[in-house]
C-alpha positions as CSV (number, residue, x, y, z in Angstrom):
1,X,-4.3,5.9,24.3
2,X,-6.2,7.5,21.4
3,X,-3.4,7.4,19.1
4,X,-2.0,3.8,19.6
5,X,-3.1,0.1,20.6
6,X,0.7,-1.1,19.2
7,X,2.1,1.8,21.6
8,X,1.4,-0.7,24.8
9,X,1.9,-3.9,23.9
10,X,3.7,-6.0,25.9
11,X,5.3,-9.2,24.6
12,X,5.9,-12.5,26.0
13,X,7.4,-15.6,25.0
14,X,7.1,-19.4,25.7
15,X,9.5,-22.0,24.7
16,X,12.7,-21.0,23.1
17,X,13.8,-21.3,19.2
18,X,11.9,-22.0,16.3
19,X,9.0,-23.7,19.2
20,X,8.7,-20.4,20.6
21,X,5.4,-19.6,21.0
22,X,5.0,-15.0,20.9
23,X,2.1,-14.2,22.7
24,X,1.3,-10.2,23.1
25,X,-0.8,-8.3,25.5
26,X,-1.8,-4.7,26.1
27,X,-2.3,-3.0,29.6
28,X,-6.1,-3.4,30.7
29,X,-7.8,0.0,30.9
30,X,-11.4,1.5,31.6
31,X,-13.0,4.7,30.2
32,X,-16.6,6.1,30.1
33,X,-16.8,3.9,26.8
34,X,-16.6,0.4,28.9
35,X,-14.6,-2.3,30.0
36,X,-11.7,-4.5,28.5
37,X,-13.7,-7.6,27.7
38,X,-10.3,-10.2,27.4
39,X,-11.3,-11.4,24.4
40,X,-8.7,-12.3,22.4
41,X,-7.6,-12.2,18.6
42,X,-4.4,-13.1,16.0
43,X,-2.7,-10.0,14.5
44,X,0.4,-9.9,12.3
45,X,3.3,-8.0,14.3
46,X,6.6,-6.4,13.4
47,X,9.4,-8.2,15.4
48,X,12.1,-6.6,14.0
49,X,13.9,-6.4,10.5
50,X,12.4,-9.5,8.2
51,X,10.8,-10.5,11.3
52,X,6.9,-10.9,11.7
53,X,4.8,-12.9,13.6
54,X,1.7,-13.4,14.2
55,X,1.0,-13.3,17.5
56,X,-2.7,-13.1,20.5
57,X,-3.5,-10.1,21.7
58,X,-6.3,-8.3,23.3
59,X,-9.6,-7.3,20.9
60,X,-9.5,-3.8,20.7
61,X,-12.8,-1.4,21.9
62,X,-13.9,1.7,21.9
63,X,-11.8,4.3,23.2
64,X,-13.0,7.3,21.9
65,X,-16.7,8.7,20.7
66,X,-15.7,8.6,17.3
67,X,-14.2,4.7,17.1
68,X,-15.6,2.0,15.2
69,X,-14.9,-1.7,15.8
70,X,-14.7,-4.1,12.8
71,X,-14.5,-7.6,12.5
72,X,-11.7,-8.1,9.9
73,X,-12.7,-10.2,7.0
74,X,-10.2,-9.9,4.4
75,X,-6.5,-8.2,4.3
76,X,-3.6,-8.0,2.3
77,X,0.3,-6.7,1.9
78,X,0.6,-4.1,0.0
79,X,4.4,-3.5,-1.9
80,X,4.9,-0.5,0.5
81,X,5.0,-3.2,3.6
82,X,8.2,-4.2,2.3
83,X,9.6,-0.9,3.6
84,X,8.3,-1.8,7.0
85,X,9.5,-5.3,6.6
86,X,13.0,-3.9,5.7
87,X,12.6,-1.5,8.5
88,X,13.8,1.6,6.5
89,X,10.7,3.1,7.8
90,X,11.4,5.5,11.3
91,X,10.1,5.0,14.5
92,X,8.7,0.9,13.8
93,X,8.6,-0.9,17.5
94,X,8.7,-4.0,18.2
95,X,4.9,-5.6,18.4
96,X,3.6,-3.2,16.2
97,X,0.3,-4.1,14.3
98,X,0.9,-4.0,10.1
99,X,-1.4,-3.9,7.7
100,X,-3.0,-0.8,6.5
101,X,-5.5,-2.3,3.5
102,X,-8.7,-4.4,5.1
103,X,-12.1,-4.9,5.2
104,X,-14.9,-6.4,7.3
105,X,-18.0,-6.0,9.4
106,X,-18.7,-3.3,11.7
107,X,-19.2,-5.2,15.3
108,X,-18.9,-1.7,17.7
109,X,-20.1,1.6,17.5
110,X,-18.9,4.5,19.6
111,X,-21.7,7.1,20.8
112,X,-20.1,9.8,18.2
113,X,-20.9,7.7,14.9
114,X,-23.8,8.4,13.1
115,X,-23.3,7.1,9.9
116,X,-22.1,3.4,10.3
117,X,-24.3,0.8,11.9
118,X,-23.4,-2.9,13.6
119,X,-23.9,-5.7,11.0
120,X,-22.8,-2.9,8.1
121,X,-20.1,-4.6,5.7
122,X,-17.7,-1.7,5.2
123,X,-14.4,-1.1,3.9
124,X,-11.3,0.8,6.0
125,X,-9.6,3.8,3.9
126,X,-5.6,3.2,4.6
127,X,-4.9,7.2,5.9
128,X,-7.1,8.1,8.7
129,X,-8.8,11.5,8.3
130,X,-10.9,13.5,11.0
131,X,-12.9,15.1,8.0
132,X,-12.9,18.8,9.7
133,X,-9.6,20.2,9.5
134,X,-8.6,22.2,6.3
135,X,-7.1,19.9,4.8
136,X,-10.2,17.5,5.2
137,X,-12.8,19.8,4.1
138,X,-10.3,20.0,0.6
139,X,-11.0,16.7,-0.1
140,X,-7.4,16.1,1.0
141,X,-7.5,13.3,3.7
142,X,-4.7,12.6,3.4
143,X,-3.0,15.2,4.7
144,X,-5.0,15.6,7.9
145,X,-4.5,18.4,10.3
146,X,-5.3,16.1,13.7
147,X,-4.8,12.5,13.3
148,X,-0.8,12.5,13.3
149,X,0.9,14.5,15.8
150,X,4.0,12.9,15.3
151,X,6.5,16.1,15.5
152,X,9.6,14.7,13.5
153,X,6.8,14.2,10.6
154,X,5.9,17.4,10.7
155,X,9.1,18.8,11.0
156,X,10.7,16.7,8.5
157,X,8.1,17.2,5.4
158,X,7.1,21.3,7.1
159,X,3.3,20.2,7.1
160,X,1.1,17.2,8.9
161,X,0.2,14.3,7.3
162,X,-2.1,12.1,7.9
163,X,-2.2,9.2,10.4
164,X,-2.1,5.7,8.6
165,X,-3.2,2.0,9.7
166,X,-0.2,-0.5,10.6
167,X,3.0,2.0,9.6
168,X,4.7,2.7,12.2
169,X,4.8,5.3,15.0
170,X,6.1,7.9,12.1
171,X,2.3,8.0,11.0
172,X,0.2,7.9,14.2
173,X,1.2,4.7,15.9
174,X,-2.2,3.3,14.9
175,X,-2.5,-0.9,14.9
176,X,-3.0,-2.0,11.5
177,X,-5.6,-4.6,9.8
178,X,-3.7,-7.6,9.2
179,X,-5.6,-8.7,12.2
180,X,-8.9,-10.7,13.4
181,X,-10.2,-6.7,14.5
182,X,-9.2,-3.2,13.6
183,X,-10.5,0.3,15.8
184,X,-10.9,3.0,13.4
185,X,-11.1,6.6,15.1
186,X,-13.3,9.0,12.9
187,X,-15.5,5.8,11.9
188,X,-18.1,8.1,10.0
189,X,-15.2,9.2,7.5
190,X,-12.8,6.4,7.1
191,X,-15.5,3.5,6.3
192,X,-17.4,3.2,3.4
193,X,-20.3,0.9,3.1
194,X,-20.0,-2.3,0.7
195,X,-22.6,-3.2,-1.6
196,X,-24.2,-6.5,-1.7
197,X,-23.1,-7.3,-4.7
198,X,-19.2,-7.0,-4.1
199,X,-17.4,-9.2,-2.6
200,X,-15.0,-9.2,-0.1
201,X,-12.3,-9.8,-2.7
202,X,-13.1,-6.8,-4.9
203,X,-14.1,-4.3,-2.6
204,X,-10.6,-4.6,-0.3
205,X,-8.6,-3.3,-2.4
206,X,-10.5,0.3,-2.4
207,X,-8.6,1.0,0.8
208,X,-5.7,1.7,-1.2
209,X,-4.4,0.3,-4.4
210,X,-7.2,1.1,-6.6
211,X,-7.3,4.7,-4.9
212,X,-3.9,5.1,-5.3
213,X,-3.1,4.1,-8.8
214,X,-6.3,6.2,-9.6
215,X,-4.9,9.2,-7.5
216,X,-1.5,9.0,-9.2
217,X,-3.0,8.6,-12.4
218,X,-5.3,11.8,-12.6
219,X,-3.3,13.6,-10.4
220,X,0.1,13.4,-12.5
221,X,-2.4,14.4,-15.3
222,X,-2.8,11.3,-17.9
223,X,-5.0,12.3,-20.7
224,X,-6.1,11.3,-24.0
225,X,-3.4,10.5,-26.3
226,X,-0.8,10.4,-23.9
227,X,2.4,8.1,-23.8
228,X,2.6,6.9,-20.3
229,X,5.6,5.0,-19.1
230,X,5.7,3.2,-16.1
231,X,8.4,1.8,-13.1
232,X,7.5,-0.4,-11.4
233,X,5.2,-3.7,-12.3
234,X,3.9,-5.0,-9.2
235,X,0.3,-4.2,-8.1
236,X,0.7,-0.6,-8.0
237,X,2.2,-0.3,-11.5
238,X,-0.6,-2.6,-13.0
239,X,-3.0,-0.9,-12.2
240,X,-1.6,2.5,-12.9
241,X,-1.5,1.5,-16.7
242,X,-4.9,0.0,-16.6
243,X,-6.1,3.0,-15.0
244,X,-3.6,5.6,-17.7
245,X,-5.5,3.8,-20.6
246,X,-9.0,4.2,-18.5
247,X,-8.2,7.7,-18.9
248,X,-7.3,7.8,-23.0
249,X,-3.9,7.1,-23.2
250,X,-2.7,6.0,-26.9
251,X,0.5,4.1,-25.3
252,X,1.7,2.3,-21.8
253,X,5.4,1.3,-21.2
254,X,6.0,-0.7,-18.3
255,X,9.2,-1.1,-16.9
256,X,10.7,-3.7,-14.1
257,X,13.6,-5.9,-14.3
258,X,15.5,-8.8,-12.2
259,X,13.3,-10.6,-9.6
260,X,10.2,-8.9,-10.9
261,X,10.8,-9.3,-14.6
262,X,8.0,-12.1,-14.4
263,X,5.5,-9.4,-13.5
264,X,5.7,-8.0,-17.1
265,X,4.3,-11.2,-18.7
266,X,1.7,-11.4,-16.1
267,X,0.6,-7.9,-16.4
268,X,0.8,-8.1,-19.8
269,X,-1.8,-10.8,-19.9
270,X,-4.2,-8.8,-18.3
271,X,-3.5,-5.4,-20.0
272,X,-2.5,-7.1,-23.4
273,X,-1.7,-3.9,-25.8
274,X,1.1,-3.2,-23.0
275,X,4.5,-2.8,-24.2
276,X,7.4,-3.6,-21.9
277,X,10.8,-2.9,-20.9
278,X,13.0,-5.6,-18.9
279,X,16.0,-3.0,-17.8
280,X,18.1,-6.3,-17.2
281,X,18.2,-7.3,-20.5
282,X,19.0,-4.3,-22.3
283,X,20.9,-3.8,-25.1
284,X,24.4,-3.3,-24.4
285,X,24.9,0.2,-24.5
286,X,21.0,1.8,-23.9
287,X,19.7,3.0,-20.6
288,X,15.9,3.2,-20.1
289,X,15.9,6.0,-20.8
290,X,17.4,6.2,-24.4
291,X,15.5,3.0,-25.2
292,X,12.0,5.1,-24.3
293,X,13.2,8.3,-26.2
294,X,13.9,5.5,-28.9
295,X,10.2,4.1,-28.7
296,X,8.5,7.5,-28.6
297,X,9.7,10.6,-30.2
298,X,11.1,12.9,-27.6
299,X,10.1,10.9,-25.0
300,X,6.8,10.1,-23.4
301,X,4.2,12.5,-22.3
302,X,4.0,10.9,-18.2
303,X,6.6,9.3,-16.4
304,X,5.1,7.3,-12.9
305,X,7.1,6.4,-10.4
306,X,5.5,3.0,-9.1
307,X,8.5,1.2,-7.5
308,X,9.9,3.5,-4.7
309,X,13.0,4.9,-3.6
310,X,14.2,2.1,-1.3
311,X,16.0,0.2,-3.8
312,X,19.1,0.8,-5.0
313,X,20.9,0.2,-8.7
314,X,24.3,1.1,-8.3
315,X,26.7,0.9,-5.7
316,X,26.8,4.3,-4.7
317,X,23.4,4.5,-3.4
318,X,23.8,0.9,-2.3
319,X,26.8,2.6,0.4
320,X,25.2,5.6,1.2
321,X,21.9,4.2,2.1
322,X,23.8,1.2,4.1
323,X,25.9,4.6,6.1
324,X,22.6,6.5,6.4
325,X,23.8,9.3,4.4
326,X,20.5,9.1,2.2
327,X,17.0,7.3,2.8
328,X,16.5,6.9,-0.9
329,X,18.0,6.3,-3.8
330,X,17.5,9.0,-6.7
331,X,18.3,6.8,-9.8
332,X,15.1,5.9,-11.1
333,X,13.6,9.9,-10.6
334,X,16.9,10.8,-12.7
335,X,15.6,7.9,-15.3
336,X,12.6,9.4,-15.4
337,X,13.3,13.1,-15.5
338,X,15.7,12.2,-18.6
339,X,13.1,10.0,-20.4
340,X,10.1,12.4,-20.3
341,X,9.5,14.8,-23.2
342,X,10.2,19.0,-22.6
343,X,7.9,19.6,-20.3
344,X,6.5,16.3,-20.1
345,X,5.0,15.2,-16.1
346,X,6.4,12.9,-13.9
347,X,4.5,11.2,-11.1
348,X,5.7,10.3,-7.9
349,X,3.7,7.3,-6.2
350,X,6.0,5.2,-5.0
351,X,7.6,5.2,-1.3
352,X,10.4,8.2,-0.3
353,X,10.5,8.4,2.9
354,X,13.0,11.5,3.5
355,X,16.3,12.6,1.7
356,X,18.2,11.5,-2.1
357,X,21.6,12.3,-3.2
358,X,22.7,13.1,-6.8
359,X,19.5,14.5,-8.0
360,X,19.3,15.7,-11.3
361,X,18.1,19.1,-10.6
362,X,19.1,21.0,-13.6
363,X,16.9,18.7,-16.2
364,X,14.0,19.3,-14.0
365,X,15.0,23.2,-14.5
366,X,16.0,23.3,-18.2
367,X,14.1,20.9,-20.0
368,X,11.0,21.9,-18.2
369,X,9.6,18.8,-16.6
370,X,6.6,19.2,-14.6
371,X,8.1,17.1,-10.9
372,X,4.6,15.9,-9.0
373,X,4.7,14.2,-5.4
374,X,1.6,12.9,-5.7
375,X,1.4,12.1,-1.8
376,X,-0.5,9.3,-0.1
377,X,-3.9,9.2,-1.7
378,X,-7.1,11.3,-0.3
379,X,-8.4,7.4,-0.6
380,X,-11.6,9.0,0.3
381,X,-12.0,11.7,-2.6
382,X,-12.3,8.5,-4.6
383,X,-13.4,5.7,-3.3
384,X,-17.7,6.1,-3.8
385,X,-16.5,6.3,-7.7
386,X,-14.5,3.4,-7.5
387,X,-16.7,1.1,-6.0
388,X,-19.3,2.4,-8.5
389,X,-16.6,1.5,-11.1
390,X,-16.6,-2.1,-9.5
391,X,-20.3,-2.4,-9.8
392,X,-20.5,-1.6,-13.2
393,X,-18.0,-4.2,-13.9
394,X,-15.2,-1.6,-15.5
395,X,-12.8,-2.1,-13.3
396,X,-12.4,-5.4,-12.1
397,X,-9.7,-5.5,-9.1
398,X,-9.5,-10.0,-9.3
399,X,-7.1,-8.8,-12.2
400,X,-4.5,-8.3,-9.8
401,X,-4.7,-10.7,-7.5
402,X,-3.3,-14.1,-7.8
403,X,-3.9,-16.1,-4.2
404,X,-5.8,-16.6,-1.1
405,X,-4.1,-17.3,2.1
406,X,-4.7,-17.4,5.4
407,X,-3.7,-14.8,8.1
408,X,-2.0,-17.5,10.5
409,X,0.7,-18.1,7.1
410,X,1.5,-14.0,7.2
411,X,4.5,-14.6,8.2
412,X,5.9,-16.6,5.0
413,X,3.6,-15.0,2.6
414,X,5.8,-11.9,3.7
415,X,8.5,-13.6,2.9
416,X,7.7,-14.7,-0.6
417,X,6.2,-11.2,-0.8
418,X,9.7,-9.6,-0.1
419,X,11.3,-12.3,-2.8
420,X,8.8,-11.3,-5.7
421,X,8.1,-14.9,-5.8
422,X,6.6,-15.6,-9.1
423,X,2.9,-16.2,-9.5
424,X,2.3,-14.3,-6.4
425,X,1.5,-10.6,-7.5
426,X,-1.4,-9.5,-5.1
427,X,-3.2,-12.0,-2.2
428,X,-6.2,-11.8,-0.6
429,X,-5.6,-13.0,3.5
430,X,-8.6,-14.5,5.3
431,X,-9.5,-15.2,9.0
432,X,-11.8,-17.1,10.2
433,X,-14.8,-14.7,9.8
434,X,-14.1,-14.4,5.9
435,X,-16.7,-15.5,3.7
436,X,-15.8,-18.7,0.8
437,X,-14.3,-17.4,-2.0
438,X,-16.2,-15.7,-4.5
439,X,-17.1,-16.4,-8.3
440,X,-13.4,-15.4,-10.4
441,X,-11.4,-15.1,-7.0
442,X,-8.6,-17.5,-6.1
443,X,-9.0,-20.1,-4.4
444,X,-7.1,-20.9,-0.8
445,X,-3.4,-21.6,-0.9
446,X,-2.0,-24.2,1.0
447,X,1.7,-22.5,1.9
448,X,2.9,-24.5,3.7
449,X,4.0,-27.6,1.2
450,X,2.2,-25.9,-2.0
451,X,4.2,-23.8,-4.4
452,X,3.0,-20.6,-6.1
453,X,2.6,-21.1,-10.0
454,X,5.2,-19.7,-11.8
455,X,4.9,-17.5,-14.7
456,X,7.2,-17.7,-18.0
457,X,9.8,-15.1,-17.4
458,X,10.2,-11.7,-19.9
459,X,12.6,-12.3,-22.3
């Protein structure tokens, strides 16, 4: 039972229809650790494909030496949900907790924690490391030797990865933290303390975003005086070019198009000497790419992926993803590969989760471009930094985040999550133990007969 509350759930329903009423339980057990108390909680579950509810279930305990109990106080989605909600990601099962971004306060201790205390206000790193393997003692968490024994993982990509909150038995199986409570196994490594003087609504987002931009960002290479262009404008892809000029670059191209093309206005308010590319409006005849080797001379310096392979352009990709020939589609890594200077770097952040077709190998080979996976983020590497970054009032994470809502709404905020409604570019979910909102953050947003405020679209 280590590896999985979402492995044993089993799911009931009362009523029938759009009255039916999902309730969820999980067998009762007993270890040298204590006693299933039958207190209950709300957690957001996967249902099946565009289907989440949120539904009662047992609190989760203790189960092994190691495990830490925390009393959610603030969640979120994060874009890579979408694959989940999609279900393009293996191995999902029906009742399975989401969420793999939250924060709150630490309510249980197991004997084996040292380093965490009840009361502590503490943040939950998205892959779940042990902290002695290898890989661990690298800095590398997330690639973990012994927190994901998932065999078709490890077969599939020839090493372990890491276990990770709320995605899927692919990754561990663990429940996820779009929930009232969380357990996090290796408690001592995978929570970091908050500091008094940031909130709820800052400090969330170190479980992932901010360490992943920042990962993809320093990892790909970004230096000073580097042309960075950018795929992808949702969270992700903000941040990325607040983080590429952060780092000294002289130039940021950002790139999205269609439903999303209102992102590069609202990103552009926040990051305002960004320039921007809307690839459904471009001139008849360019590709992205020759309009970026038009803007910059030979191309930029860094490509970063920040938009994932699930999505597909043309129709090819569109059929051979729908016959599972491919999981992902390869057109924007060919955009990129093409766009980048000689030799120039290209970043891989976004989502692939196993095989392309029509991969442009031989520009990767002749022109010399430097091809880096830059793999989940080693969140913890990071995050002390970034919080310090917070602190200081460099980094300000509020510039991403555009509502409050409540956990019990989940299951329409996914929904206008999976639509790119405009306005709503990153939210902050509460439940009932979350604090008011603090100074700068939004306020709560009525979803249920309130729209989201619009932004003007790119033109």
């Amino acid at each position: 039972m280590a590896a999985s509350q979402a492995a044993n759930l089993v799911e009931k329903t009362v009523g029938h229809g759009n009255n039916a009423t999902i309730t969820t339980d999980v067998s009762h057990y007993n270890n040298e650790y204590g006693m299933e108390t039958g207190d209950r909680i709300q957690a957001t579950t996967w249902q099946g494909k565009k289907n989440v509810k949120v539904v009662e279930m047992l609190k989760p305990r203790v189960i092994d030496p190691d495990d830490v109990i925390v009393k959610v106080t603030g969640s979120t989605i994060c874009g890579s949900d979408l694959h989940l909600y999609h279900g393009v990601i293996p191995q999902l099962q029906k009742g399975d907790v989401l969420g793999h971004e939250c924060c709150g306060v630490v309510e249980n201790v197991g004997p084996g924690a040292k380093k965490v205390k009840r009361g502590e206000r503490v943040v939950v790193s998205f892959p779940i490391a042990c902290g002695d393997c290898m890989s661990c003692q690298r800095e590398l968490y997330s690639q973990c030797e012994k927190t994901n024994e998932n065999t078709i993982t490890n077969a599939m990509y020839g090493n372990r990865t890491a276990g990770i909150f709320g995605y899927s038995h692919f990754t561990g199986g663990f429940a996820g933290g779009q929930a009232e409570y969380i357990r996090v196994p290796y408690g001592d490594v995978n929570l970091l303390q908050i500091p008094d003087d940031v909130p709820d609504e800052k400090a969330l987002f170190v479980s992932d975003v901010l360490g992943t931009t920042w990962h993809c960002v320093v990892d790909t290479g970004v230096k000073k005086g580097d042309v960075v262009a950018i795929w992808g404008a949702g969270p992700i892809g903000q941040m990325c070019a607040e983080f590429s000029f952060f780092h000294g670059a002289s130039r940021v191209i950002l790139i999205d198009g269609g439903d999303g093309a209102w992102r590069l206005n609202y990103v552009k308010t926040k990051v305002p000497k960004l320039e921007t590319i809307n690839f459904t409006k471009l001139p008849k005849g360019e590709s992205v790419s020759s309009l970026l080797k038009q803007m910059v001379h030979g191309g930029p310096d860094v490509a970063l992926e920040c938009a994932a392979g699930e999505y597909a352009k043309g129709w090819a990709h569109y059929f051979e993803q729908m016959l599972a020939m491919e999981t992902d589609s390869s057109e924007i890594l060919n955009e990129m590969i093409t766009a980048v200077r000689p030799f120039g770097r290209v970043g891989v952040t976004g989502i692939y989760a196993g095989y392309t077709n029509h991969f442009n190998i031989g520009a990767v080979m002749q022109t010399g471009v430097r091809l880096i996976g830059n793999g989940q983020a080693p969140v913890q590497k990071y995050w002390k930094h970034l919080m310090g970054l917070i602190q200081t009032q460099k980094i300000n994470p509020l510039d991403m985040v555009t509502h409050r809502v409540r956990l019990e709404e989940m299951e329409r905020v996914y929904a206008l999550f999976d639509q790119r409604d405009q306005g709503m570019q990153k939210v902050f979910v509460q439940t009932k133990y979350s604090a008011s909102p603090s100074p700068g953050a939004p306020a709560l947003t009525e979803l249920g007969g309130v729209g989201v405020t619009p932004y003007a679209t790119e033109g």
